[in-house]
C-alpha positions in Angstrom: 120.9 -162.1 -175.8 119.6 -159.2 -173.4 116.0 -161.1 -174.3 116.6 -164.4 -173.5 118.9 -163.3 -170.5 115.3 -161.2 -169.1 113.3 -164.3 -169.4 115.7 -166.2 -167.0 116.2 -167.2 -163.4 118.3 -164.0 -161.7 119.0 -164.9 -159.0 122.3 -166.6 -157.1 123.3 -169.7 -158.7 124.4 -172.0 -156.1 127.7 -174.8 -157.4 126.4 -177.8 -159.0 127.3 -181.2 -157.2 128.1 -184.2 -158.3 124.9 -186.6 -158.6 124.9 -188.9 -156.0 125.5 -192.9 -156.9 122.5 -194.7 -157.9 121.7 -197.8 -155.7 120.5 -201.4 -156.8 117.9 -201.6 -159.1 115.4 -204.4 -159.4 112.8 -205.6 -162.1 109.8 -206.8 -160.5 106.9 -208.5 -162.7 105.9 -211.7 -160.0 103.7 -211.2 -157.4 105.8 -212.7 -155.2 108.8 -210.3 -155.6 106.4 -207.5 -155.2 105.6 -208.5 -151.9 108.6 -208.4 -150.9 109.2 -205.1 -152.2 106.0 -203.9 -149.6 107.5 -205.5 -146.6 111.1 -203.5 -147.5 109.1 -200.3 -148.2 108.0 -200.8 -144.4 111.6 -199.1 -143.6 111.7 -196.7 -145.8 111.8 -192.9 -144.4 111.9 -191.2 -147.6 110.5 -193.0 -151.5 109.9 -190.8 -154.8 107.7 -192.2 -156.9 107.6 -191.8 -160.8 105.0 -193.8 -163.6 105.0 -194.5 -166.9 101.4 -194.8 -168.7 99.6 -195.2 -172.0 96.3 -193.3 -173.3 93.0 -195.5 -173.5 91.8 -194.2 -177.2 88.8 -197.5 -177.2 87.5 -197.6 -173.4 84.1 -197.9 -171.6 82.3 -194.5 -170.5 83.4 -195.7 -166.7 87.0 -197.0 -167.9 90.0 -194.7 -166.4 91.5 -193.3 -169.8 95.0 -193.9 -169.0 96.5 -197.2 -168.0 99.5 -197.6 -165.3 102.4 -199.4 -167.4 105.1 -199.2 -165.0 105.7 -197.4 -161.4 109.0 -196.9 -160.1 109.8 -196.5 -156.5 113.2 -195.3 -155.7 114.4 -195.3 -151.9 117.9 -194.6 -150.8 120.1 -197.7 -152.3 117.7 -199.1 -154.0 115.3 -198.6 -157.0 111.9 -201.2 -157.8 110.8 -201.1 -161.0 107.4 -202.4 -160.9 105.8 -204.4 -163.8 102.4 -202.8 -163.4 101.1 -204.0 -166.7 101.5 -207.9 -165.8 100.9 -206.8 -162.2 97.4 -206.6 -162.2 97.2 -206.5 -158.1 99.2 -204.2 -156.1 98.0 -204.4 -152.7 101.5 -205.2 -151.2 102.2 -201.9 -152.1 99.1 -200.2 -150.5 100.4 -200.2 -146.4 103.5 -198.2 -147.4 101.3 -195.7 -149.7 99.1 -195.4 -146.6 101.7 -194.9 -144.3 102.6 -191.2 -143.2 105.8 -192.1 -141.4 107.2 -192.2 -145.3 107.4 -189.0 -147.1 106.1 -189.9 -150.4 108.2 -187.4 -153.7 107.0 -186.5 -157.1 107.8 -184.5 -159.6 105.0 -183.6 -160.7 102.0 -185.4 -158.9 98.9 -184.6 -160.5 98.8 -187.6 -163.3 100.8 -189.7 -161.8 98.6 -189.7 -158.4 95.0 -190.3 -160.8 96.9 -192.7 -162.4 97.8 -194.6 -158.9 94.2 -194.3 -157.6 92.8 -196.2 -160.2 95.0 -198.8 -159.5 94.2 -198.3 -155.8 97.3 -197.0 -154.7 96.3 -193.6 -152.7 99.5 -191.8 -151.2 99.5 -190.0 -147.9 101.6 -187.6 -146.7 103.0 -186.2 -150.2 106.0 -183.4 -151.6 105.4 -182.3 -155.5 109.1 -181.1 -156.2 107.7 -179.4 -159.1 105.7 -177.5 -157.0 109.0 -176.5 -154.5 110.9 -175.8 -157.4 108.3 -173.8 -159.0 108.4 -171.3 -156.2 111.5 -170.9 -156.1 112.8 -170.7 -160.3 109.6 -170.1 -161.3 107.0 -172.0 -163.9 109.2 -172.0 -166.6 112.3 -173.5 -164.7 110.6 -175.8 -162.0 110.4 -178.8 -164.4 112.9 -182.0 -164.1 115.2 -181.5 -167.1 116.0 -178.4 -165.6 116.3 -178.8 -162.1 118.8 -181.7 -162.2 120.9 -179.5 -165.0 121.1 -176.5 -162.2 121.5 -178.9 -159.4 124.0 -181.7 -161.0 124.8 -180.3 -163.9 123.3 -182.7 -166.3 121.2 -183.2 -169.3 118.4 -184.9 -168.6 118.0 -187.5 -172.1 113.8 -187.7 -172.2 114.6 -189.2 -176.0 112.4 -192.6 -174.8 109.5 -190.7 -172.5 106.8 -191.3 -175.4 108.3 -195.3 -176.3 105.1 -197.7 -175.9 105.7 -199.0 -172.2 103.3 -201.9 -172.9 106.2 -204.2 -174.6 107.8 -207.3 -173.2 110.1 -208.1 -172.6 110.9 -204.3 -172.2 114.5 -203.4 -172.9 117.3 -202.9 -170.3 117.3 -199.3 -171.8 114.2 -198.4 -170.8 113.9 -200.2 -167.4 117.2 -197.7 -167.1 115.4 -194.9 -167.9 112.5 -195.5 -166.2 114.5 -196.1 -163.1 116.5 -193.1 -163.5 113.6 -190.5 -163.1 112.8 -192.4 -159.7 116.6 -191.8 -158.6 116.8 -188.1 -159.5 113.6 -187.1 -157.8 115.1 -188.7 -154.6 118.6 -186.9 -155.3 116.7 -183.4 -155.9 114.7 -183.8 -152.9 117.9 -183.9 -150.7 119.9 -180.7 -152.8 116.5 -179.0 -152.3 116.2 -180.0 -148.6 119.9 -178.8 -147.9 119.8 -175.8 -149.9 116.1 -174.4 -149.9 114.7 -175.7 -146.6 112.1 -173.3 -146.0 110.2 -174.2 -149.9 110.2 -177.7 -148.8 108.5 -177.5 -145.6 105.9 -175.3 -147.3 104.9 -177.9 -149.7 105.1 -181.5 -147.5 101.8 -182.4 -146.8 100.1 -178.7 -148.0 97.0 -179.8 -149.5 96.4 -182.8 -147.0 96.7 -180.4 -144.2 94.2 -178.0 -145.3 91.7 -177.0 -142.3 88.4 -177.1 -144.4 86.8 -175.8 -141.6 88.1 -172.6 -141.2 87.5 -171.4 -145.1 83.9 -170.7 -145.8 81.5 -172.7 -147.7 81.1 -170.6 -150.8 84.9 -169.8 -151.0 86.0 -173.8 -150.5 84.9 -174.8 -154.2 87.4 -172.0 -155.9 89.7 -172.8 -153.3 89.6 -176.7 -154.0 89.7 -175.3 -157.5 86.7 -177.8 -159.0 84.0 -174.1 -158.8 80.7 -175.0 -160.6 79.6 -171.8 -160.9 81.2 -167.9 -161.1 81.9 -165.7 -158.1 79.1 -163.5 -158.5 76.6 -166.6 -158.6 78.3 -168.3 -155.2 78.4 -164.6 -153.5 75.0 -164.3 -154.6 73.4 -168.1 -153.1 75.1 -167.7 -150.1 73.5 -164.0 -149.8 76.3 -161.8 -149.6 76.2 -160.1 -152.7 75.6 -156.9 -150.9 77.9 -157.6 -147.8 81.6 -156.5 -148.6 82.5 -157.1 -145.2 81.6 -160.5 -144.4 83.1 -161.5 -148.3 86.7 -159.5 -146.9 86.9 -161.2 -143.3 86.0 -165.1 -145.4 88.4 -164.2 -147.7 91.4 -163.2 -144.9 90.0 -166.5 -143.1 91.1 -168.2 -146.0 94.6 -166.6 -146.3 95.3 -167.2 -142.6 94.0 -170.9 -142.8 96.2 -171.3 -146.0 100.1 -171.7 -146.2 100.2 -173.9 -149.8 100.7 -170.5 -152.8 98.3 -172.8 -155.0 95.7 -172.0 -152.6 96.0 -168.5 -151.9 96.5 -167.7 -155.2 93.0 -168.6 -155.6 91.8 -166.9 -152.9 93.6 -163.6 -154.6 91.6 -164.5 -157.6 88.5 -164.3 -155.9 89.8 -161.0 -153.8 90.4 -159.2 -157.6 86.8 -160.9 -158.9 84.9 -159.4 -156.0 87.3 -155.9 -155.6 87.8 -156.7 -152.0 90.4 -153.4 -151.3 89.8 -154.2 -147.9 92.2 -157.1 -148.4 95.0 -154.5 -149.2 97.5 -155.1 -146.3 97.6 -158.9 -147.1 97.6 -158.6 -150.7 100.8 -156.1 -150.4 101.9 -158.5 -147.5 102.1 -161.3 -150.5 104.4 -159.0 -152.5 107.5 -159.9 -150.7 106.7 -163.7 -150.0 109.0 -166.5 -150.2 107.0 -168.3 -152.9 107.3 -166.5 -156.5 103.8 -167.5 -157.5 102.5 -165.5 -154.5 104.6 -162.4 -155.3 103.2 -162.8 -159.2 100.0 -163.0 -157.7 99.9 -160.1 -155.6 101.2 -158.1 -158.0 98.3 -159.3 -160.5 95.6 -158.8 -157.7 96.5 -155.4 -157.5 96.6 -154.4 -161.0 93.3 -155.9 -161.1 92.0 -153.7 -158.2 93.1 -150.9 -159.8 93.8 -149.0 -156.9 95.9 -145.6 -157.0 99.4 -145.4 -155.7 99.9 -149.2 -156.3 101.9 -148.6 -159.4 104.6 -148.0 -156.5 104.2 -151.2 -154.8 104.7 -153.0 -157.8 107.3 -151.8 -159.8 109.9 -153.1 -157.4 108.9 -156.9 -158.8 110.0 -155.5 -162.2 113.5 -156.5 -161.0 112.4 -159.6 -159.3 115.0 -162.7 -159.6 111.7 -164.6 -160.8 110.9 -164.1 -164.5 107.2 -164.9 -163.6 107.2 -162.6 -160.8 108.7 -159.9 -163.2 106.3 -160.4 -166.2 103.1 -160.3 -163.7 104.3 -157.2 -162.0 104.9 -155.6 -165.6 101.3 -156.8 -167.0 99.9 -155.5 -163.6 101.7 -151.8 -164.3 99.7 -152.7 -167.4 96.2 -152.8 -166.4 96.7 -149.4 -163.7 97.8 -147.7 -166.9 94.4 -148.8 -169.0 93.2 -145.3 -169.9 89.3 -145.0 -168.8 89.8 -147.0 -166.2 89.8 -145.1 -162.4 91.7 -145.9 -160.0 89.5 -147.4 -156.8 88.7 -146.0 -153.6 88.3 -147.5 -150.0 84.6 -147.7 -150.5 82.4 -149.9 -153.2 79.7 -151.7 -154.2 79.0 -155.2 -156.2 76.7 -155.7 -159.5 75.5 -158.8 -159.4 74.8 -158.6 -163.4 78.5 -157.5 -163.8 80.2 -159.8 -161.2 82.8 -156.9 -160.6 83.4 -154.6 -158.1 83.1 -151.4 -159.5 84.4 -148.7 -157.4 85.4 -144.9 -158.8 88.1 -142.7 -156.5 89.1 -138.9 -157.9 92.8 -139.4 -159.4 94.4 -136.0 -158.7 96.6 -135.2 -156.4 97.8 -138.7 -155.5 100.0 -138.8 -152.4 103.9 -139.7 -153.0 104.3 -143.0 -151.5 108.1 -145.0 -150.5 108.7 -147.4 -153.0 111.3 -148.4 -150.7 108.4 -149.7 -147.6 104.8 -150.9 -149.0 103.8 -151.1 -145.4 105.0 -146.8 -145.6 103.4 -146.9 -149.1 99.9 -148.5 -147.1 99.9 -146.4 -144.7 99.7 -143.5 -147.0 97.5 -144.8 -149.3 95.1 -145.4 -146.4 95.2 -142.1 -145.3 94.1 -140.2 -148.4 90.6 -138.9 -148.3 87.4 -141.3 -148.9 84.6 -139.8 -150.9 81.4 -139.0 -149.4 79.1 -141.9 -148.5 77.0 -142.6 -151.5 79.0 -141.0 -153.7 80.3 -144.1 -155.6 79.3 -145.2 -159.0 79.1 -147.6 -161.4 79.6 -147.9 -164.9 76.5 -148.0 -166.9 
C-alpha cells in the first residue's frame, strides 16, 4: 500500500464539485447545418475541441494515414457533433479556427491537431489541458479519465473509444459519448482556471508565442524538437565546439525567451549534453518551479552534470508532491553516486568525438552546503577552489 501510495499525487486534494450540466447537443451531417454551426461559433469566447479517427492501413505514399471521422466542438450550452466522414468540406468551420479572439481546448492536442490540418482546419491561439494538468499532477495523472475523477468525481467510461466511427447511421450512444469528451474538456478548463490559474496562463498560446528570434540557430531544431543531427554535430557546424561561453549565454537566451516547460526541458537536455555548469543558477532556479516537469528536469540536469555538492540540492525533491518530480530527483541522486565518475568542476572542455563535456574536479573536502537555500547551497558551491588552468582532463 506504502508502494502504490509513493507512486501518487501528494499533494492537497482540493473538494470535488458537481459536473456542471451539459448544454444542447446537435448532430450535424448536411452542409447546410454546418454552416450554421460556423456563423454561431463567431460568438463563441471559449470552444474545446475533441476527434474521433480511424487508421489508413491501404493509403497512397502522400495519403495522411489517419482519417477525421468525427470532430466535436463543445461551447458553453451547446455541443456540435460534426459528421466529418460525410462532411467532406469544412470550410464554415475554418474562420472560427482562425480566429484568436476564441481560445481553442484540448486534451491532448498533438493528434487531434494533424488530424485537423489535413482536413484544413489549423487552430490559433490553443490550451492542451493535458499539458496544464501534467504540470501540475504529473505525467502519470494529467490524462482525462483522471482529471475529471479528481475534479468531479467521476469515472470516465472509455468502454467505446476504439468502436469503428465510420458507421451510419452511428448510434445515439456514441454520438453521446463522443459529445461527452467535448463537454468535459470545457468543464475542466473552468475547475482548472478557478483553481490553478497560474498553469493555465503558462500553457495558452505557449508554443505559438515562441520568439524564434531570440533562441539561436543551432539550438532552435532541439528546441522545436524535429533535431536532424546530435548536439555535438550542430555545436560543431555552427563552430562552437571549442567555445563554452557563447554555447552557455545561447543556451540562457533560450531559457529567458522560453516560458512553455516543454521547451526548456529541451534546452536542459542540451545544457546536460554539452556540460554547460555555467548554466548552474538557472538550472537550480528550475528546482523550485511551478511546473513539475521543470523541477524533474532540473533535478535530471544536474545528476547528469555531475557536479559536487548537488546531491544537496536535490534531495529535497525526494519529498516532492509530484511522483515524477520525486522519481527524477531519486535517479539523479543516482547518477552523482555512479562510482568512477568525478564530480565536475567550474572549468571544461568538449570532445567532439565523445559529444560530452568531460570535466574532472578533486572530491575531498567538499564544503557543507544548506539544503534548506540552493541559492546558500550556489553560493557555496561557487566559492570552492577551481583547479589550475589546464589542469583538466578527459577520459581516454
Amino acid at each position: 500500500m506504502a508502494a502504490e501510495h509513493s507512486n501518487g499525487y501528494l499533494g492537497e486534494a482540493l473538494p470535488i464539485e458537481p459536473l456542471p450540466t451539459a448544454g444542447e447537443r446537435f448532430w450535424i451531417d448536411r452542409p447546410e447545418e454546418l454552416v450554421r454551426v460556423g456563423e454561431r461559433l463567431r460568438g463563441a469566447k471559449v470552444l474545446a475541441i475533441d476527434a474521433e479517427f480511424i487508421t489508413v492501413n491501404r493509403r497512397e505514399p502522400d495519403e495522411p494515414s489517419h482519417r477525421l471521422a468525427l470532430l466535436q466542438l463543445a461551447m458553453p450550452g451547446s455541443c456540435f457533433v460534426i459528421d466529418a466522414w460525410r462532411l467532406v468540406d469544412l470550410t464554415p468551420l475554418q474562420s472560427a479556427f482562425a480566429d484568436r479572439t476564441i481560445l481553442k481546448l484540448f486534451h491532448g492536442m498533438g493528434a487531434d491537431t494533424r488530424v485537423l490540418a489535413d482536413r484544413q482546419l489549423f487552430a490559433k491561439h490553443t490550451l492542451d489541458l493535458e499539458a496544464v494538468s501534467r504540470s501540475i499532477f504529473g505525467q502519470r495523472e494529467s490524462g482525462l479519465a483522471a482529471m475529471l475523477g479528481r475534479a468531479f468525481g467521476i469515472r470516465l467510461d472509455k468502454s467505446l473509444q476504439r468502436s469503428d466511427w465510420t458507421r451510419r447511421p452511428l448510434p445515439p450512444a456514441m454520438i453521446a459519448y463522443a459529445a461527452r469528451d467535448a463537454e468535459a474538456t470545457l468543464a475542466l478548463y473552468e475547475w482548472l482556471r478557478r483553481h490553478y490559474p497560474w498553469a493555465v496562463a503558462l500553457y495558452e498560446d505557449g508554443l505559438e508565442a515562441v520568439e524564434w528570434e531570440a533562441i539561436a540557430l543551432w539550438l532552435q531544431p532541439f528546441v522545436r524538437g524535429e533535431r536532424a543531427q546530435t548536439v555535438a554535430e550542430a555545436v560543431l557546424d555552427a563552430g562552437l565546439s571549442s567555445d563554452q561561453e557563447a554555447l552557455t549565454r545561447d543556451c540562457r537566451a533560450a531559457l529567458r525567451a522560453l516560458r512553455y516547460p516543454n521547451l526548456r526541458n529541451r534546452v536542459l537536455r542540451v545544457v546536460a549534453d554539452l556540460g554547460l555548469v555555467g548554466l548552474m543558477p538557472e538550472v537550480c532556479e528550475m528546482l523550485t518551479a511551478p511546473a513539475a516537469e521543470e523541477r524533474a528536469a532540473a533535478a535530471r540536469t544536474l545528476g547528469k552534470l555531475r557536479i559536487a555538492g548537488a546531491a544537496d540540492l536535490i534531495r529535497p525533491l525526494l519529498s516532492d508532491p509530484v511522483a515524477d518530480v520525486r522519481q527524477a530527483a531519486q535517479r539523479a541522486l543516482e547518477w552523482l553516486n555512479t562510482p568512477g565518475s568525478d564530480r565536475v568542476s567550474f572549468a571544461g572542455h568538449y570532445r567532439v568525438a565523445s559529444g560530452h563535456w568531460v570535466v574532472r574536479a578533486d572530491t575531498q573536502d567538499e564544503p557543507d552546503v544548506d539544503t534548506d537555500d540552493w541559492r546558500s547551497a550556489l553560493r557555496t558551491l561557487l566559492s570552492a577552489s577551481e583547479p589550475e588552468e589546464g589542469h583538466v582532463s578527459g577520459e581516454e
